[in-house]
KEDOTOR-87093 format. One record per residue (C-alpha): residue number from 0; residue in one letter; x, y, z. Coordinates in steps of 0.25 Angstrom, whole numbers. Example, Ala and Ser with C-alpha at 12.3 -4.5 7.8 and 13.67 -1.06 7.14 Angstrom:
PT / seq / type / u / v / w
PT / 0 / a / 49 / -18 / 31 .
PT / 1 / s / 55 / -4 / 29 .
***
This chain:
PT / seq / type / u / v / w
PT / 0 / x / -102 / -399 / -92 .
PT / 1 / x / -117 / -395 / -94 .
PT / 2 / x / -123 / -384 / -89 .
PT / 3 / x / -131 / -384 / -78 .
PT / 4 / x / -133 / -400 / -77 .
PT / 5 / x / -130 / -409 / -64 .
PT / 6 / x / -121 / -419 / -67 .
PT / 7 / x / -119 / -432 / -63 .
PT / 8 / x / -105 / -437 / -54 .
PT / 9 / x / -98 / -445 / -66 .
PT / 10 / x / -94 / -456 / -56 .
PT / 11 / x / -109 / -459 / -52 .
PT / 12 / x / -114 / -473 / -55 .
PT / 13 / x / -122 / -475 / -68 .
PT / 14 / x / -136 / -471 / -64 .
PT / 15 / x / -150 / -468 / -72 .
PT / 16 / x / -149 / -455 / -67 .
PT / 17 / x / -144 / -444 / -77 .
PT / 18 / x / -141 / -427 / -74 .
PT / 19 / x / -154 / -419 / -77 .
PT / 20 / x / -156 / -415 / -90 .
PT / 21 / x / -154 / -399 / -92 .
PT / 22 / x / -159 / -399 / -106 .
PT / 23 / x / -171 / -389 / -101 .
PT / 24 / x / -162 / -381 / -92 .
PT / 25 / x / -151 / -376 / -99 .
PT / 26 / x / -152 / -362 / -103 .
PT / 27 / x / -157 / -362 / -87 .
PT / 28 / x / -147 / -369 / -83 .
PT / 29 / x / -137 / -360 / -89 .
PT / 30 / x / -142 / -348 / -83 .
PT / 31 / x / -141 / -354 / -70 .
PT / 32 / x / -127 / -358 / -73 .
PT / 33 / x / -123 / -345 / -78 .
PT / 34 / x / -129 / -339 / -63 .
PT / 35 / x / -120 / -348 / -57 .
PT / 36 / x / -107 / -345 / -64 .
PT / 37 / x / -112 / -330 / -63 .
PT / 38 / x / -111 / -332 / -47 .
PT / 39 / x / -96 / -338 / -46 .
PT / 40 / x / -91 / -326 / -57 .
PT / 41 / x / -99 / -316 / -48 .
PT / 42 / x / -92 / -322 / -36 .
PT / 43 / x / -79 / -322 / -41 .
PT / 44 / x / -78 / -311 / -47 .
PT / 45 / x / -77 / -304 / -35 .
PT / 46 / x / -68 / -313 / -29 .
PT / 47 / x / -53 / -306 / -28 .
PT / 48 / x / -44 / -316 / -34 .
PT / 49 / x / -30 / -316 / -32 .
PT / 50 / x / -27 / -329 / -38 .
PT / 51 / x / -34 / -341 / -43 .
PT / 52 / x / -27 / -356 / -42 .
PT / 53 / x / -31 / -372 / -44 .
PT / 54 / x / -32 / -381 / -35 .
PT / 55 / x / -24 / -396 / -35 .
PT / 56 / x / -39 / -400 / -37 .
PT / 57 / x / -44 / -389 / -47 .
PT / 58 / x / -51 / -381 / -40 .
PT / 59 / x / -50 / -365 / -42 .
PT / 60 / x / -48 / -356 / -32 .
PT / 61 / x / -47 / -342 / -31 .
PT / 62 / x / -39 / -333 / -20 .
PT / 63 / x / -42 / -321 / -17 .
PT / 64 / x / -37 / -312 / -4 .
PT / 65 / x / -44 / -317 / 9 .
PT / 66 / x / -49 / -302 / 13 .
PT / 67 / x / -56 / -302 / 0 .
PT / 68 / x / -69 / -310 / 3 .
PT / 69 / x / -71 / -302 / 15 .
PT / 70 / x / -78 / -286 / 18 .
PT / 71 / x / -70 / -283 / 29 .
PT / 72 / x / -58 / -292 / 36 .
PT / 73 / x / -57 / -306 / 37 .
PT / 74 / x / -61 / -314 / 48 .
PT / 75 / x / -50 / -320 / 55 .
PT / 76 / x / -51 / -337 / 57 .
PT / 77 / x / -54 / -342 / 71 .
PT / 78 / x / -39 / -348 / 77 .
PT / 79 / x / -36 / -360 / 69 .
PT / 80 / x / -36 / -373 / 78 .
PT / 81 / x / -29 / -382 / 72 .
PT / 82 / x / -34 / -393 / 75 .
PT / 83 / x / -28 / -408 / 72 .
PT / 84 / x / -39 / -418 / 66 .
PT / 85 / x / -43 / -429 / 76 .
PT / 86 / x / -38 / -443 / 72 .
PT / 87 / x / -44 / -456 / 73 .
PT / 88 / x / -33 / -469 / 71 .
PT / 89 / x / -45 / -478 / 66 .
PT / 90 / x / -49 / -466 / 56 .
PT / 91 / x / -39 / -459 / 49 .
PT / 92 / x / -41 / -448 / 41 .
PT / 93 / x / -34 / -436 / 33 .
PT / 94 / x / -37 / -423 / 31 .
PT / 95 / x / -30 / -418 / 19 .
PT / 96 / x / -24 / -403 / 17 .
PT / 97 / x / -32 / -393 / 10 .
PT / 98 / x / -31 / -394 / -6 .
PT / 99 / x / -23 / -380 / -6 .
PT / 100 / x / -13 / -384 / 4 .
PT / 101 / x / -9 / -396 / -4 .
PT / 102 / x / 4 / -395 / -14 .
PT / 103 / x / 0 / -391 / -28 .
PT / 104 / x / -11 / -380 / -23 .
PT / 105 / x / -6 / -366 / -25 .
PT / 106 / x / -11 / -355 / -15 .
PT / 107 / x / -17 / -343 / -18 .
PT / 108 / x / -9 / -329 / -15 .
PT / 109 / x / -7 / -323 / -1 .
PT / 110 / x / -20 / -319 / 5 .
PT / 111 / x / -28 / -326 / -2 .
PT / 112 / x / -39 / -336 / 1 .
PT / 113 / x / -44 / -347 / -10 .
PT / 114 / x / -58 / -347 / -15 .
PT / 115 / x / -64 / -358 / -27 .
PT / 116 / x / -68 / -354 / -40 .
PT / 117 / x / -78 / -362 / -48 .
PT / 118 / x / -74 / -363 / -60 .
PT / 119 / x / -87 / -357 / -67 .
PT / 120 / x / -88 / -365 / -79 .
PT / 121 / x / -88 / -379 / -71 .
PT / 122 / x / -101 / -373 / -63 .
PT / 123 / x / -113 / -380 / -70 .
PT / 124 / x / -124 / -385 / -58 .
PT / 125 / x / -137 / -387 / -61 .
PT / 126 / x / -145 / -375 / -55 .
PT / 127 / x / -147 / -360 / -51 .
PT / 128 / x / -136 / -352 / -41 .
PT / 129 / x / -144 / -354 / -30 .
PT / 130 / x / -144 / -370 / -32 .
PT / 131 / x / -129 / -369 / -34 .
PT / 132 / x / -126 / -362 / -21 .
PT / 133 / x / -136 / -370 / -13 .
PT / 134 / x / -132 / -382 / -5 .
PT / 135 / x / -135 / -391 / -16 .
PT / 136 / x / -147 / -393 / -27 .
PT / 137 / x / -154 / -381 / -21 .
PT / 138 / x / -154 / -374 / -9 .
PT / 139 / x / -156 / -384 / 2 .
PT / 140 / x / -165 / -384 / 14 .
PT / 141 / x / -166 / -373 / 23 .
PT / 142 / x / -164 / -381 / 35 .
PT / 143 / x / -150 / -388 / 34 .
PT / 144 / x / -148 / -401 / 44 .
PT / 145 / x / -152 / -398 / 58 .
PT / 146 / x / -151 / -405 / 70 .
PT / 147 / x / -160 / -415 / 73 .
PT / 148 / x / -158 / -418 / 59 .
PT / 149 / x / -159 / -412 / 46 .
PT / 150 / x / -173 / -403 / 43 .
PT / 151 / x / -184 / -411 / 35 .
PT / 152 / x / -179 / -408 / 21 .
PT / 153 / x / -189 / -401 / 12 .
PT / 154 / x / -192 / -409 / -3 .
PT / 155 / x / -181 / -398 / -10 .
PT / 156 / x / -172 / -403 / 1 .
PT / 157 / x / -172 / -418 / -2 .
PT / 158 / x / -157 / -415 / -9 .
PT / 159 / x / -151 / -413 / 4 .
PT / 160 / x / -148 / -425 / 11 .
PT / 161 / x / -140 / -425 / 24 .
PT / 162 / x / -132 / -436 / 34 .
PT / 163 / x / -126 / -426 / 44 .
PT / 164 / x / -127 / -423 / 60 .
PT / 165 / x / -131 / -408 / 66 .
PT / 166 / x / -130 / -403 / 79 .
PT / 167 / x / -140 / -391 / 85 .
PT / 168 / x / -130 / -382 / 93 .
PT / 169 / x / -127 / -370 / 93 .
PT / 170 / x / -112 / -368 / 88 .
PT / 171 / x / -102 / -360 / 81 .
PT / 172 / x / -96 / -370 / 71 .
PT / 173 / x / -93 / -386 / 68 .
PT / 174 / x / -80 / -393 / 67 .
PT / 175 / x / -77 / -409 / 62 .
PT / 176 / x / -70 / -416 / 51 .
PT / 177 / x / -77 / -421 / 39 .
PT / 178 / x / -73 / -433 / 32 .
PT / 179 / x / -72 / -429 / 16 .
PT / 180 / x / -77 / -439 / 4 .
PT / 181 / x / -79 / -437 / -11 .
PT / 182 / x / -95 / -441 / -11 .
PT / 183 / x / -100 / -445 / -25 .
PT / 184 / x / -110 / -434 / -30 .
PT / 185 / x / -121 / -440 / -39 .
PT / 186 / x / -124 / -426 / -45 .
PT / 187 / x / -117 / -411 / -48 .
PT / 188 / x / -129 / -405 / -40 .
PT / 189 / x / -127 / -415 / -27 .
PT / 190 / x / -117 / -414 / -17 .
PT / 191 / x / -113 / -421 / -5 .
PT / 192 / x / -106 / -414 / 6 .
PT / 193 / x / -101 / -416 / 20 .
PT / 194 / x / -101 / -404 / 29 .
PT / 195 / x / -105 / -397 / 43 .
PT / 196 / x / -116 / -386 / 44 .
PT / 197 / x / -118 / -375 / 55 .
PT / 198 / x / -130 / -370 / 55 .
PT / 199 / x / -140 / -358 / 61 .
PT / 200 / x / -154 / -355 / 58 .
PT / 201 / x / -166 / -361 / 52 .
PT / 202 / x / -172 / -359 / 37 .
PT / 203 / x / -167 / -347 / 28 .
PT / 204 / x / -159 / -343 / 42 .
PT / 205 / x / -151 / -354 / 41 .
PT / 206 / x / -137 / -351 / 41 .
PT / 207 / x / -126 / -365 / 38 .
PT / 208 / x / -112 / -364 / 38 .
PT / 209 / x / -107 / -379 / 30 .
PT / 210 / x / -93 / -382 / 28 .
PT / 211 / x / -91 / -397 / 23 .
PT / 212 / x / -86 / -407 / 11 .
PT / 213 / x / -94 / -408 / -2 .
PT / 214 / x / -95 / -413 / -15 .
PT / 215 / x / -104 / -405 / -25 .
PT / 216 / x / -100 / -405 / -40 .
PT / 217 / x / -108 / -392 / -44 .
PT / 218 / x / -101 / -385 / -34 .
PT / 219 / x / -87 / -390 / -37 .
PT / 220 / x / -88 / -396 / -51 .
PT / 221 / x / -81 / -410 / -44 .
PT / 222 / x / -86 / -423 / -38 .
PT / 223 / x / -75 / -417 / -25 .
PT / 224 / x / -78 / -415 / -13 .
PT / 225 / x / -74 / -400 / -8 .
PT / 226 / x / -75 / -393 / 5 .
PT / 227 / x / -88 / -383 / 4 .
PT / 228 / x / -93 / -373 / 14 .
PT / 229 / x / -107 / -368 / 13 .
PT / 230 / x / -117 / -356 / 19 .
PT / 231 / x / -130 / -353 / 20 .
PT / 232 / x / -137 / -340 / 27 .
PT / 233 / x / -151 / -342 / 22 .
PT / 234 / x / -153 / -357 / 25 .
PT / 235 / x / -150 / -361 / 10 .
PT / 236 / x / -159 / -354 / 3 .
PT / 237 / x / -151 / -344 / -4 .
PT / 238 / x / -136 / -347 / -9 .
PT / 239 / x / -127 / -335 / -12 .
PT / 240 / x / -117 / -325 / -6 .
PT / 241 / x / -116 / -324 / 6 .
PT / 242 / x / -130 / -332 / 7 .
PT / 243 / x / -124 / -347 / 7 .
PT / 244 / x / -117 / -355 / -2 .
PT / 245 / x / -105 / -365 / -4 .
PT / 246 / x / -89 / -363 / -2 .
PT / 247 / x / -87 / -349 / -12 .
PT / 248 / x / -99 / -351 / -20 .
PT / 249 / x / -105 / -339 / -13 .
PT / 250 / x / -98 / -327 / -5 .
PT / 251 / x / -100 / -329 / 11 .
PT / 252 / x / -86 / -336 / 13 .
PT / 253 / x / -74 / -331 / 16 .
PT / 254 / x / -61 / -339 / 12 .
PT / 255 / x / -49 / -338 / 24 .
PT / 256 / x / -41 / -351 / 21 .
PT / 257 / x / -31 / -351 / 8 .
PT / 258 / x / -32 / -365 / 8 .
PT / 259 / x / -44 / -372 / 12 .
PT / 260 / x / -58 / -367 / 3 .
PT / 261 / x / -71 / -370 / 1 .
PT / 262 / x / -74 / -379 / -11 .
PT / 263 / x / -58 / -386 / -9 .
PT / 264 / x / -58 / -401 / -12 .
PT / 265 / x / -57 / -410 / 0 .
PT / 266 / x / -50 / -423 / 0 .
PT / 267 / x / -60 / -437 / -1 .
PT / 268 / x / -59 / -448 / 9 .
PT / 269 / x / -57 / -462 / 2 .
PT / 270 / x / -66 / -474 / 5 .
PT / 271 / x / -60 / -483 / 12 .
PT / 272 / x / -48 / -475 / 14 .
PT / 273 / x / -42 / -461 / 18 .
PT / 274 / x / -51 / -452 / 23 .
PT / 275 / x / -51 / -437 / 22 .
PT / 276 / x / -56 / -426 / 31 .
PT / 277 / x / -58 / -412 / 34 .
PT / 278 / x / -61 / -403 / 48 .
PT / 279 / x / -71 / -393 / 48 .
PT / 280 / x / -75 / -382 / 57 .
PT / 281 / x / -84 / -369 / 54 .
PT / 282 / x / -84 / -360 / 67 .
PT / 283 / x / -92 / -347 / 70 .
PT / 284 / x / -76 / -336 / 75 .
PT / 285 / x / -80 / -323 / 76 .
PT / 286 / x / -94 / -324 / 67 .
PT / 287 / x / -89 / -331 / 56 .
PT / 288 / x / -92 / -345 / 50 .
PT / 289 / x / -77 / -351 / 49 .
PT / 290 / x / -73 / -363 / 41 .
PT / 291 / x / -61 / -372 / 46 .
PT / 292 / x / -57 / -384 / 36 .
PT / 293 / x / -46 / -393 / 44 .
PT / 294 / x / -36 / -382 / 49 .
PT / 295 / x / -40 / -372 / 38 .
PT / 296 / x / -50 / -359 / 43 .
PT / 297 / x / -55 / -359 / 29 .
PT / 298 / x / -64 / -347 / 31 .
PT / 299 / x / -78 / -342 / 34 .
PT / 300 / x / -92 / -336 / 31 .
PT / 301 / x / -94 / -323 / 39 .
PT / 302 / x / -103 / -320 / 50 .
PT / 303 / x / -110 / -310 / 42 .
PT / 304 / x / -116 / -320 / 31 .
PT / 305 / x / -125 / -328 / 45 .
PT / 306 / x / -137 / -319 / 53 .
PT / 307 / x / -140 / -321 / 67 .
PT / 308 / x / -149 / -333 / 66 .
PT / 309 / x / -140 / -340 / 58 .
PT / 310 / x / -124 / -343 / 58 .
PT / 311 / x / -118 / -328 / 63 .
PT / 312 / x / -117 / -332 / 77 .
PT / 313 / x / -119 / -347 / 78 .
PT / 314 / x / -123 / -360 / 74 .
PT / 315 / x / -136 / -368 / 78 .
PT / 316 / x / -131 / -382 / 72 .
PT / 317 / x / -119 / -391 / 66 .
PT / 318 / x / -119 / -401 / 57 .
PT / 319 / x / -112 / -411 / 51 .
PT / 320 / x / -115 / -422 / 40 .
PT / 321 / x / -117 / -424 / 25 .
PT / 322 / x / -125 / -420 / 14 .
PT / 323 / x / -130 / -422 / -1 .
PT / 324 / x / -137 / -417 / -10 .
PT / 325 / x / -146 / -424 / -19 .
PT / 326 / x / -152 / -420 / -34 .
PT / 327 / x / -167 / -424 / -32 .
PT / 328 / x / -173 / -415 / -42 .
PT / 329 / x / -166 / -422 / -53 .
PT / 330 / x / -161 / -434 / -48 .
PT / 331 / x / -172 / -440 / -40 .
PT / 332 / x / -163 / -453 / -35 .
PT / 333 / x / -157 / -451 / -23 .
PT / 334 / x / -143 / -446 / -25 .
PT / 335 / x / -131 / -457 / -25 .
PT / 336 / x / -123 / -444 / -19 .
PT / 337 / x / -114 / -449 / -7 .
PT / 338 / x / -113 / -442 / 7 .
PT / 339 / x / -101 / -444 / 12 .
PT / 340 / x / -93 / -454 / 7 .
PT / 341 / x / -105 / -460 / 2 .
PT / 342 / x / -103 / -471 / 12 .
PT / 343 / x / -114 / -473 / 24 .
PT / 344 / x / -109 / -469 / 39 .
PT / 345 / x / -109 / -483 / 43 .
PT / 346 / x / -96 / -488 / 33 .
PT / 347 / x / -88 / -478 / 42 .
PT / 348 / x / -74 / -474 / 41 .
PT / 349 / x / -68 / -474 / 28 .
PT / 350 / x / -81 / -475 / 22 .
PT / 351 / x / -91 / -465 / 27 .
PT / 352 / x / -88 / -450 / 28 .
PT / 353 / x / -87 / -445 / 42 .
PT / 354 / x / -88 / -431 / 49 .
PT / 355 / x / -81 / -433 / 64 .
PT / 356 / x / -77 / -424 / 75 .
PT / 357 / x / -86 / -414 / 73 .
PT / 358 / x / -89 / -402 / 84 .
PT / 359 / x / -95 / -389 / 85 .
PT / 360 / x / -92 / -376 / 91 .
PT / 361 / x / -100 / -373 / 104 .
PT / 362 / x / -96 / -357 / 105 .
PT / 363 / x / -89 / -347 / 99 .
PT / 364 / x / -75 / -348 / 103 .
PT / 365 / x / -75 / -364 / 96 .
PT / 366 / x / -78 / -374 / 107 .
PT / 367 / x / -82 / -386 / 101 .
PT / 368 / x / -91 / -397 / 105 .
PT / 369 / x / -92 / -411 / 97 .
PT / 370 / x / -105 / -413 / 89 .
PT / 371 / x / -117 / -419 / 92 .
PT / 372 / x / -126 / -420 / 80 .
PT / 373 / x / -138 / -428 / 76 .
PT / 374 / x / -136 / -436 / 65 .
PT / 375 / x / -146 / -435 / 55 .
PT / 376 / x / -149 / -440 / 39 .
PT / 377 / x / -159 / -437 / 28 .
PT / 378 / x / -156 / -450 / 18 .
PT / 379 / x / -152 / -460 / 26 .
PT / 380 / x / -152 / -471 / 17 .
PT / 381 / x / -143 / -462 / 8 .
PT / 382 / x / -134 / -456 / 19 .
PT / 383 / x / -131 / -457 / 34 .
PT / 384 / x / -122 / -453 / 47 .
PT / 385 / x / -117 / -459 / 57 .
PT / 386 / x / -113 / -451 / 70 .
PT / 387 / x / -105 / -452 / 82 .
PT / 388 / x / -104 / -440 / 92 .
PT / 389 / x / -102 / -446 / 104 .
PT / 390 / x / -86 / -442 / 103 .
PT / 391 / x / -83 / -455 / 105 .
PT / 392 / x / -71 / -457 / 94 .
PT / 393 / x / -61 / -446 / 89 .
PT / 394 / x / -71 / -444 / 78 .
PT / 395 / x / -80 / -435 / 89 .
PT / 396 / x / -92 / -432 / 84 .
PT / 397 / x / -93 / -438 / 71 .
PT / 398 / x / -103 / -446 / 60 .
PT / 399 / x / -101 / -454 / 47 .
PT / 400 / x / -111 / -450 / 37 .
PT / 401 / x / -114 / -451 / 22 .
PT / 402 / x / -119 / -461 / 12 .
PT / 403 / x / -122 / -465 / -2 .
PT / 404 / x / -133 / -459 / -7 .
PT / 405 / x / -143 / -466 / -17 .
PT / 406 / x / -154 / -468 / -9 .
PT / 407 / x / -167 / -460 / -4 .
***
């Protein structure tokens, strides 16, 4: 693997298009490397590893004492509600158990959570830190989708493209069930996710809690779809601990579950076939951010990581939907990454990604309410969505979305 170069997805179609050329940017290129790699040795080096094991799919985890990631005592997860997905006859669906709870997985000790290690001499994107833990290419706009739609994107924003349906409200957290695919990615630097957003305050202020299903192979070093969690407390401006980031990448998170974990592989739904899904809640108990996947409290960020006029008390809006990436600077074609399944709302079940009963939390001791959100596009001849929240189905509010990219 080169140093420093965006590569190209192997199983892309022939195309006149070809990696930019890093003969004039090695030695910098290096340097930015070595930065990189000098953050994840920082950072694991202070991590207190009781044992290390392999995943069925490879990944490397390491588990260290629960009560280790935090100052002073652990929070307590809110009462676990088990709850039972809803059914539809006509849509069958799956929701397969968590890669750790299969056969052939070995746990870690007693006590101990499980947190991903990269393994450093795989991590080769293009790009300084700050790029690498950015929400893609670079750091991206400072306002993120808002309801009437999303802000009018600036020109260094054009990489971020969106089909997805946000809600103004005030709230205390989001729940729904997300339909999970294995979108092709044209490029390492690009990515293509599906995820939810709460959201409170407005420019550097804005704080975002995002908890969702993305494919990004300078992040993971596979084409895979993975289940990523990401933070911000300065509107994406500044990635780094306890300022924002992805899954581990960056301090902030605390790790409760021992068998669900940021960065886990997620099952891929198959056209024309079975289709795989996960539930998601993120709810504000007792000031801190909580992350449930299906019945699994996998963790949370603490209160003391949001200020007033962001996250520490409430939300101001949800949101749900999809969104990609696309590497303009040097590939000035629109991307052929998918969204989605890479198939348009309109082919529907089996064939479009969906996102259904999906509800937020109304006040503080979990009442929820289904959403209500505005529909809303930036390429629309590239990506769509399709919603209904009337509740009229046992999908309750929900919306196809996605599409194949390729086109302005």
């Amino acid at each position: 693997m080169e140093t420093g170069r965006v590569q190209r997805n192997p199983e892309a179609p022939e195309s006149p298009q070809q990696p930019r050329s890093g003969r004039d940017l090695d030695r910098e290129a290096a340097e930015r490397l070595d930065e990189i790699r000098q953050h994840f040795k920082d950072l694991y080096a202070r991590r207190d590893v009781i044992a290390r094991t392999t995943t069925a799919s490879g990944q490397e985890l390491d588990w260290i004492p629960a009560e280790s990631q935090a100052a002073g005592a652990l929070a307590e997860p809110p009462a676990l509600e088990h709850t039972e997905l809803v059914r539809d006859a006509d849509r069958p669906s799956q929701s397969p158990p968590f890669e750790l709870a299969a056969p052939g997985n070995e746990p870690g000790p007693p006590g101990t959570v499980p947190v991903l290690r990269k393994p450093l001499d795989r991590v080769s994107p293009a790009g300084t830190l700050q790029d690498y833990l950015a929400k893609g290419i670079r750091a991206k706009r400072s306002t993120p989708p808002d309801d009437p739609g999303p802000a009018t994107p600036s020109a260094s924003d054009a990489v971020h493209k969106y089909a997805h349906a946000s809600q103004s409200v005030v709230n205390f957290g989001t729940e729904g069930i997300i339909n999970t695919w294995r979108p092709y990615v044209q490029w390492s630097n690009e990515f293509s996710l599906g995820q939810l957003w709460v959201v409170r305050g407005g420019g550097a202020g804005l704080q975002t809690v995002e908890v969702g299903a993305q494919t990004y192979f300078d992040l993971y070093n596979d084409w895979n779809p993975h289940l990523f969690i990401f933070f911000t407390t300065n509107g994406y401006t500044q990635g780094g601990n306890d300022l924002g980031g992805y899954n581990t990448d960056v301090t902030g998170w605390v790790q409760r579950s021992s068998v669900a974990y940021p960065g886990m592989r997620l099952a891929e739904s198959i056209l024309g076939g079975d289709q795989y899904e996960h539930s998601l809640k993120v709810t504000l108990s007792l000031g801190n951010w909580w992350v449930r996947v299906g019945n699994e409290w996998m963790g949370y960020y603490p209160n003391g990581l949001f200020n007033s006029g962001g996250l520490r008390d409430q939300a101001a809006t949800v949101d749900w939907g999809g969104e990609i990436v696309d590497d303009v600077a040097n590939h000035p074609e629109p991307t052929a990454t998918w969204m989605g399944s890479g198939h348009f709302p309109f082919e529907g079940w089996q064939h479009a990604a969906y996102m259904r009963n999906l509800a937020y939390q109304t006040d503080a001791v979990g009442t929820m309410a289904a959403m209500q959100g505005y529909p809303s596009v930036t390429n629309p001849n590239a990506y769509q969505i399709a919603a209904d929240f009337s509740g009229a189905s046992t999908w309750g509010s929900y919306f196809y979305w996605g599409g194949p990219g390729g086109v302005a």
